[in-house]
C-alpha positions in Angstrom: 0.0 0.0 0.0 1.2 3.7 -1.0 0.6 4.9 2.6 0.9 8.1 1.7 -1.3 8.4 -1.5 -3.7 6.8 1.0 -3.1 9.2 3.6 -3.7 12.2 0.8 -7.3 10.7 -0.4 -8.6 10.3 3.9 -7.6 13.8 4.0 -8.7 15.3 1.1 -12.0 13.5 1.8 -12.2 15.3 5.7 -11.4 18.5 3.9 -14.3 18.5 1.1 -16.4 16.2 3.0 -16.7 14.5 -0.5 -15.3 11.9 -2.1 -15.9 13.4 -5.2 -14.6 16.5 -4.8 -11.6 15.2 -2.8 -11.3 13.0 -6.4 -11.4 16.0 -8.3 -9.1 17.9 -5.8 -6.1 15.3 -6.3 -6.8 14.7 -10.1 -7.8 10.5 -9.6 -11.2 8.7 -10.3 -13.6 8.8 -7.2 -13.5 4.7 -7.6 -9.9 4.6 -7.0 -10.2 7.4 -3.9 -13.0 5.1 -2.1 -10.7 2.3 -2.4 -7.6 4.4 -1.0 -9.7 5.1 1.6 -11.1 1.7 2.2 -7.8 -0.3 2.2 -7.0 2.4 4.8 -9.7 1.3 6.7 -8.7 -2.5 6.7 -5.1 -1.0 7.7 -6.2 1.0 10.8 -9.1 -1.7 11.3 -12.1 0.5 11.8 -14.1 2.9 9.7 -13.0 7.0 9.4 -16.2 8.3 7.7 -19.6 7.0 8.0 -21.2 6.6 4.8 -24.8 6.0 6.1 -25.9 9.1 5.8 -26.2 11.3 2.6 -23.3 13.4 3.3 -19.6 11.8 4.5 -19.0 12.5 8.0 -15.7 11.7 10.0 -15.8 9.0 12.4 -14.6 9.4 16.0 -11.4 6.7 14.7 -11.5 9.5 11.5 -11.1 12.7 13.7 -8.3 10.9 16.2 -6.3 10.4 13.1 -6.6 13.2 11.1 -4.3 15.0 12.8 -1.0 12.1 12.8 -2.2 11.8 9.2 -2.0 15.6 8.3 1.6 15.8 10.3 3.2 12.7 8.3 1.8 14.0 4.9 3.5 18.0 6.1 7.1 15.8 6.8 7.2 13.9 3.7 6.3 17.4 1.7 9.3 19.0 4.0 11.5 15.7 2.7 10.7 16.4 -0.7 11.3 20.0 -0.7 14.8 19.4 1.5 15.8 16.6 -1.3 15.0 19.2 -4.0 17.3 21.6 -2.8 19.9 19.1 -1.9 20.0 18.5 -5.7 20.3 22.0 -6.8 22.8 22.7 -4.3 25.3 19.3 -5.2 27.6 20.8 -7.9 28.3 17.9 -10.6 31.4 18.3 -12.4 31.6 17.6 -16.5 35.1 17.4 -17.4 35.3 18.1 -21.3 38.0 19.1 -24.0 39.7 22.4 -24.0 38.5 23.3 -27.7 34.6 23.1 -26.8 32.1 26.1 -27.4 30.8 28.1 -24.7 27.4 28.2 -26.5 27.3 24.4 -26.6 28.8 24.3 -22.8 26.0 26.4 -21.8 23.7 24.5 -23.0 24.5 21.7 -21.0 24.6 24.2 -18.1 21.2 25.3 -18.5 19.5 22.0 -19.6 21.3 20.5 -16.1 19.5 23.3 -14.1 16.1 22.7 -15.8 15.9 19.4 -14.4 17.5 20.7 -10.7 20.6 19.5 -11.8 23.9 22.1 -11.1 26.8 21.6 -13.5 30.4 23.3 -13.6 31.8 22.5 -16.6 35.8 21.3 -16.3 38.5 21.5 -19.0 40.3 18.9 -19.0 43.0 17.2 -20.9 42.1 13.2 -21.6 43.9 11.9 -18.9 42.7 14.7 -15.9 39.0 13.7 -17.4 39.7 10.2 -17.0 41.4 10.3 -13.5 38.8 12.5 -12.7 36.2 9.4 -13.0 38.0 7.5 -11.4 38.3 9.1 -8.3 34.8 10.8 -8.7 35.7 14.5 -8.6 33.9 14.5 -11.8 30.7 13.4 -12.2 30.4 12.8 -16.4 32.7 13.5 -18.7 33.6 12.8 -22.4 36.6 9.7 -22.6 38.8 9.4 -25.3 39.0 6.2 -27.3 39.7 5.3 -30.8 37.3 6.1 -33.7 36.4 3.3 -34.4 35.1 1.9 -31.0 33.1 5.3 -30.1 29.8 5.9 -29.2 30.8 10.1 -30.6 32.8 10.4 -33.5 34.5 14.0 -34.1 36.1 14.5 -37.7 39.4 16.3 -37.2 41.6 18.3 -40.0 43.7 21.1 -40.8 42.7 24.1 -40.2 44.6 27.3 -42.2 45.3 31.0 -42.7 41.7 32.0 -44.6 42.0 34.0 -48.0 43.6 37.6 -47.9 42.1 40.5 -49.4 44.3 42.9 -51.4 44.8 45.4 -48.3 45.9 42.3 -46.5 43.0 42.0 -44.3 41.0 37.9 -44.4 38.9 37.9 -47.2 35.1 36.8 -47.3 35.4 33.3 -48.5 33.8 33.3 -51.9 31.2 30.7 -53.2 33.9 28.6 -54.8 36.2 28.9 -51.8 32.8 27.5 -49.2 32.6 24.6 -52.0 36.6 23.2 -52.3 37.2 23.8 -48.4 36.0 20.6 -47.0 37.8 18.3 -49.5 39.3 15.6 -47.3 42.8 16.6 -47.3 45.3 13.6 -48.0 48.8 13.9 -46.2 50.1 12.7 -48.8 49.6 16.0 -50.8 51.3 18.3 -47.8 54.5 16.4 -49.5 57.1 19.3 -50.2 57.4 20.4 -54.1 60.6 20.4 -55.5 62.1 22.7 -58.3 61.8 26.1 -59.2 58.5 26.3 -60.5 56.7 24.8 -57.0 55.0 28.0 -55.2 57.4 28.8 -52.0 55.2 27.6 -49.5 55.4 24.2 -51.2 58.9 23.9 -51.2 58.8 22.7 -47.6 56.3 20.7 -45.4 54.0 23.3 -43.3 54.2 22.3 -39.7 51.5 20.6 -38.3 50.4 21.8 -34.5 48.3 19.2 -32.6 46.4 20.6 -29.6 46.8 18.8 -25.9 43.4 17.1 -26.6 45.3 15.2 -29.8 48.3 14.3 -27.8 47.7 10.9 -26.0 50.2 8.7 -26.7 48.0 6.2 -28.8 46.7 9.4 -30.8 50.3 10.8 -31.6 51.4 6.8 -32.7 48.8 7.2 -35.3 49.5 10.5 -36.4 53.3 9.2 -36.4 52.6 6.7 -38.1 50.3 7.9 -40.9 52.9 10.9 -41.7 55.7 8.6 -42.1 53.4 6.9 -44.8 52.8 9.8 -46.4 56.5 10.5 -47.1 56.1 13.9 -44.6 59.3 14.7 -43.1 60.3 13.9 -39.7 59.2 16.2 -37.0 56.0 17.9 -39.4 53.5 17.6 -36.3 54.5 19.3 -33.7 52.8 20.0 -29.9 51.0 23.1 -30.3 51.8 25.8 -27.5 48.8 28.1 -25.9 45.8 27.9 -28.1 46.1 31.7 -28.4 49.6 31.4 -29.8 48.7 28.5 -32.5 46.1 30.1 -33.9 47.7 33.5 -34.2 50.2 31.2 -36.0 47.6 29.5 -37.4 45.9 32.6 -39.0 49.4 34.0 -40.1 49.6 31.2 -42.4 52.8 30.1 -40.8 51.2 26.6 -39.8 48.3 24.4 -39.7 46.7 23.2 -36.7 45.3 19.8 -36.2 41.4 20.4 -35.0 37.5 20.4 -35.3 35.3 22.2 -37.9 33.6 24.2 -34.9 37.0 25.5 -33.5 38.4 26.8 -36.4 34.9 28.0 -37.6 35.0 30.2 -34.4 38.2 31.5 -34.9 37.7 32.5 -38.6 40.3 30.2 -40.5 39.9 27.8 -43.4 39.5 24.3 -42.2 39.1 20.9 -44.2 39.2 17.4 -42.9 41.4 15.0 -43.0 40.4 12.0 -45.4 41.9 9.0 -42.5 39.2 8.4 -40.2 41.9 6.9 -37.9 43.0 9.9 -37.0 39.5 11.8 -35.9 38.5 11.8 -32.0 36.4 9.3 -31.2 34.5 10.0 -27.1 32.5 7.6 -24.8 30.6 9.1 -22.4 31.7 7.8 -19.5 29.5 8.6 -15.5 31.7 8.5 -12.7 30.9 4.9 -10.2 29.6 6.0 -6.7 27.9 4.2 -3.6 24.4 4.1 -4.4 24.3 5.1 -8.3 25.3 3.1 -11.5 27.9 4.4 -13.6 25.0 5.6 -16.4 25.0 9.2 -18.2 21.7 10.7 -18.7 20.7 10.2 -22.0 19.4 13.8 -22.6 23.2 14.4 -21.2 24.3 12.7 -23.8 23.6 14.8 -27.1 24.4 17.9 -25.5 27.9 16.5 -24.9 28.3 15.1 -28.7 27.4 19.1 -29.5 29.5 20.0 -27.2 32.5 18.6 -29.3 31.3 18.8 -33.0 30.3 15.0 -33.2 28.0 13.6 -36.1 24.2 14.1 -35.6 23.7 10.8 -35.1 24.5 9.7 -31.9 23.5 6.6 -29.9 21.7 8.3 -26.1 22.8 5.5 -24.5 26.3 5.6 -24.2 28.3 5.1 -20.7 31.3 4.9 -19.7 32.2 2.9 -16.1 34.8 5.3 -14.3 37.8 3.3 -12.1 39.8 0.8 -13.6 38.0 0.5 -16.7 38.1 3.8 -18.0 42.0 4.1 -18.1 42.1 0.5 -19.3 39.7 1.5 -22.1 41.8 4.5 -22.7 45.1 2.8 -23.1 43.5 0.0 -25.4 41.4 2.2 -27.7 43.3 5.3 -27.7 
């Protein structure tokens, strides 16, 4: 028996001296209020209204109890209200990458405080997100693993100085430009051009720059890997510095910088992706493991973190991510 829903229909019934209005009061069928009230009855063993007269009147057992009934239905309201604001109060963490929108972030912000929920929003590098799981100073965040075993996908590529006008001030990109930018880029054509006739900015590799978010070990080993392949010389990705200083860099046409189509959108410079899906971010969205709750992201959580990063629109809501010894381990296998 729901004591209290039982509790709420005896006395909503003293109140109206109706069934039917005390029905109509708390929003249920008049059947299913007499039978609250009757199973209360059987409960207490003895009748609290007498129903042998045309209107409902209070039994002496009915008026004894009203007041015990009215004082646990006041505490369980105070519980309520006391859990509420216990909720809005407990601050949970979301570690995310560095690169991330504050648009997108506030999203998440203000969808967390529409359902009582307080976020502060943490960025991280992967390791400080995953270590920050583990030893539940964060509450959700977005783990790094390899492409191809992610719930969130993110494409990466180069981003670059955007056109120049004549007075040497960026250009509006022109209709042709907005159509050739997204060509996957090969690595294989940032190969330098030898001879007379190459344009100077051919005749030697332009440095890569890869953000802190691209440099897990397993992420660089790719890139590595995939450069040497393409013939690049030796020491063309570089770490990038402060983000400020790489893409001042960036913008100056003096290098390229390994990131998302959001970040460099943001920051006004030329971007196209790179055609190896190897080398893209792939995320899990991983909850941290604490006494008393399962290690499960929210799935309206979940979107809002994919948009968070720039991940494809279609993304599976039920993604998680157990924090402790299985995030690192995922980490270290997946990359």
């Amino acid at each position: 028996m729901d004591l209290l829903a039982h509790l709420e229909a005896y006395v909503a019934a003293v109140d109206e001296a109706s069934f039917s209005r005390a029905a109509e009061r708390l929003g249920i069928a008049q059947p299913l209020l007499s039978r609250r009230i009757k199973m209360l009855e059987e409960h207490f063993g003895g009748q609290l209204f007498d129903r042998s007269r045309r209107q409902v009147e209070t039994t002496e057992l009915g008026h004894l109890l009203l007041p015990y009934a009215q004082d646990v239905l006041d505490r369980a309201q105070r519980l309520g209200h006391v859990a509420r604001s216990a909720r809005q109060s407990a601050v949970h963490a979301v570690g995310v990458p560095a690169d991330c929108g504050p648009a997108a972030l506030a999203r998440i912000i203000r969808a967390g405080a529409e359902r009582d929920v307080t976020f502060a929003v943490r960025e991280l590098p992967p390791d400080e997100r995953v270590a920050g799981l583990a030893d539940t100073s964060l509450a959700y965040a977005l783990v790094r693993v390899a492409p191809e075993n992610a719930a969130l996908r993110v494409p990466l590529g180069l981003a670059s100085a955007p056109p120049q006008s004549p007075d040497g001030a960026a250009a509006a990109p022109s209709e042709a430009h907005r159509r050739t930018r997204r060509r996957a880029i090969h690595l294989e054509d940032l190969r330098p051009r030898r001879g007379v006739g190459a344009p100077r900015e051919r005749r030697a590799a332009v440095p890569i720059l890869a953000m802190a978010e691209d440099q897990l070990p397993t992420a660089q080993d790719r890139l590595r890997r995939a450069v040497a392949r393409a013939g690049l010389p030796e020491g063309t990705v570089r770490p990038a510095g402060p983000t400020a200083t790489a893409l001042a860099e960036t913008l100056a046409g003096q290098v390229t910088l390994l990131c998302t189509e959001p970040f460099a959108r943001r920051h006004g410079a030329n971007w196209a992706p790179l055609d190896n899906a190897s080398l893209h971010r792939g995320y899990d969205a991983g909850a941290a493991r604490r006494p008393g709750n399962a290690a499960h992201v929210p799935d309206w959580l979940v979107p809002l973190l994919a948009a968070a990063v720039g991940a494809a629109a279609t993304v599976p809501t039920t993604a998680s991510v157990a924090a402790g010894e299985d995030a690192p381990s995922r980490l270290a296998a997946r990359g």
